[in-house]
Legacy VTK file of the C-alpha trace (Angstrom):
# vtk DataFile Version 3.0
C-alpha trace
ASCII
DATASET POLYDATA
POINTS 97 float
8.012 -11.728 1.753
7.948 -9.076 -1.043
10.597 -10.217 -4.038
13.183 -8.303 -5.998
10.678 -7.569 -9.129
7.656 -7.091 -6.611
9.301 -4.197 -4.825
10.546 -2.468 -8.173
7.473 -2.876 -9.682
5.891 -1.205 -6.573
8.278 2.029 -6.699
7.750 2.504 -10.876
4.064 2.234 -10.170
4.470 4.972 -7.170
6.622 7.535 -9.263
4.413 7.019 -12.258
1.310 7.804 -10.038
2.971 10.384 -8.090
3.454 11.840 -12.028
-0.013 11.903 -12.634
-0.909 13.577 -9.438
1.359 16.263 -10.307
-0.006 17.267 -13.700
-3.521 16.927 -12.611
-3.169 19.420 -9.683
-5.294 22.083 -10.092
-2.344 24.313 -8.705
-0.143 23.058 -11.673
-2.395 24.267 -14.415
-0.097 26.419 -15.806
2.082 23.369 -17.117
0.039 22.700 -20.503
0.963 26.162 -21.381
5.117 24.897 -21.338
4.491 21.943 -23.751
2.369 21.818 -27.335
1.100 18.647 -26.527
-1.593 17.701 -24.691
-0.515 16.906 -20.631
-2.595 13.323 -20.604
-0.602 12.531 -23.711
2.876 12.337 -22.805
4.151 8.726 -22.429
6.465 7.913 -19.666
9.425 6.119 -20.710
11.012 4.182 -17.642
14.972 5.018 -17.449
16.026 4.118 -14.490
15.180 3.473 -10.878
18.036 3.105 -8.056
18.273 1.705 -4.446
20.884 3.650 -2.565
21.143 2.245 1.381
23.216 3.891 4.239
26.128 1.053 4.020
26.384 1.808 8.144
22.098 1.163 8.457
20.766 -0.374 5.938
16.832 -0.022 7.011
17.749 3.538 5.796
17.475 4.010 1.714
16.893 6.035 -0.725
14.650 5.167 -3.864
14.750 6.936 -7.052
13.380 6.399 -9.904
13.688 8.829 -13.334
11.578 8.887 -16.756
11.956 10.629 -19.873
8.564 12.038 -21.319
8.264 11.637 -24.696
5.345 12.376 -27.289
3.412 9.792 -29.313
6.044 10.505 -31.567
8.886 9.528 -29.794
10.053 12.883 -29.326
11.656 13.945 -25.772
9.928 16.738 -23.934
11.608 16.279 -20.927
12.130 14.142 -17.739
10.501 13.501 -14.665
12.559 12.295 -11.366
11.204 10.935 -8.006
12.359 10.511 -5.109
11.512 8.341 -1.840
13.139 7.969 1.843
13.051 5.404 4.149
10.076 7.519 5.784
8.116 8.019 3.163
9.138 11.889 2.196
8.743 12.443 -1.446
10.565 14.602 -3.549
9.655 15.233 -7.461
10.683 17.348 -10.375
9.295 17.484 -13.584
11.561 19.437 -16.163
10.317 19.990 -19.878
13.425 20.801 -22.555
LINES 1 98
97 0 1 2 3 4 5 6 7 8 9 10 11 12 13 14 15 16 17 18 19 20 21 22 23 24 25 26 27 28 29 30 31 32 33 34 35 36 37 38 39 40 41 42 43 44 45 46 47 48 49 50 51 52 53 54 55 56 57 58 59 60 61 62 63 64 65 66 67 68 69 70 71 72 73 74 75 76 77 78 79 80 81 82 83 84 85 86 87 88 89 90 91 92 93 94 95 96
């Protein structure tokens, strides 16, 4: 049986590689060019991740979990959000400020 902190840990580990998938696509390239730091530089700062379940079925859920990027320096760039279903369909965005 998987505990509480197991199963959170799980999900932050997911979004945060899910995160580095999407700034190492090739396709997203073009990112670097929106921020003056360096892409594999940006530190992930955990702010929240959230269980929502279907109060009529719960096997059905919703996980989200939502970072702010910040710079070495502490200073925000902007936030990256990700979302999970029950069946595994991903959603992400990653917004720079």
């Amino acid at each position: 049986m998987i505990t509480n902190s197991e199963f959170l840990i799980f999900h932050y580990n997911r979004a945060k590689q899910a995160f580095q998938k999407c700034i190492l696509d090739e396709e997203n390239a073009f990112l670097q060019d929106e921020i003056e730091i360096g892409l594999d530089e940006i530190i992930l700062v955990e702010e929240f991740l959230r269980i929502q379940f279907n109060k009529n079925q719960l096997e059905k859920f919703t996980v989200e979990v939502k970072f702010q990027l910040t710079s070495s320096s502490q200073v925000s760039i902007g936030e990256y959000y990700y979302c999970l279903n029950e069946d595994d369909i991903e959603e992400d965005r990653l917004i720079f400020i």
